[in-house]
N, C-alpha and C positions, 0 to 999 in steps of 0.2 A: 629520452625522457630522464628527468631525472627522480629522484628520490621521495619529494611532496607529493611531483606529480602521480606516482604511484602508489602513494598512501592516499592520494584523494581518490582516485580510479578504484582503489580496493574500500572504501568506505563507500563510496558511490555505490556499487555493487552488495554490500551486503545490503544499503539499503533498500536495494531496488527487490532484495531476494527476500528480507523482511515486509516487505509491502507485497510482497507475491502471496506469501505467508499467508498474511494478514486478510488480501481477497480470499483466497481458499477456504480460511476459516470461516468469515463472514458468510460464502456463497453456501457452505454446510447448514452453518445456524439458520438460513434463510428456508434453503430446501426442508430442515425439520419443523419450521413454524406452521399454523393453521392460518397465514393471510393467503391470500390472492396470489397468484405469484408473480404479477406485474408491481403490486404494491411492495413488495418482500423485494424486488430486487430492484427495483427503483432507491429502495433507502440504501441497501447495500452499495450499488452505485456511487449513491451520495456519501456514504462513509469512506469508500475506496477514492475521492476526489479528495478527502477532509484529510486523508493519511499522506498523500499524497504534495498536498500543500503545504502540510506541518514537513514533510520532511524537505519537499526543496529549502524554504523558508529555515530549516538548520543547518542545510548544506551551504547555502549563502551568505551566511551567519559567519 
């Protein structure tokens, strides 16, 4: 390997460890709301795809 390739691999990785992050957060705020919890974690879902696509969509960039 060389040298990009392993600054890509390590940028890849924080992002993957920031969007880890980022469900965890989400799935807290969700558990402390007053909806449903099918509804609550359905959006959450849909925000963990939304974070998910912004960051390939940088990584490809």
């Amino acid at each position: 390997m060389n040298q990009w390739e392993d600054e890509r691999m390590a940028a890849n990785l924080r992002r993957a460890i920031e969007l880890t992050e980022l469900g965890l957060s989400l799935r807290r705020s969700v558990l402390q709301q007053d909806e449903p919890q099918g509804d609550a974690m359905a959006k959450v879902m849909r925000e963990i795809r939304r974070a998910k696509e912004r960051a390939w969509l940088k990584n490809s960039s």
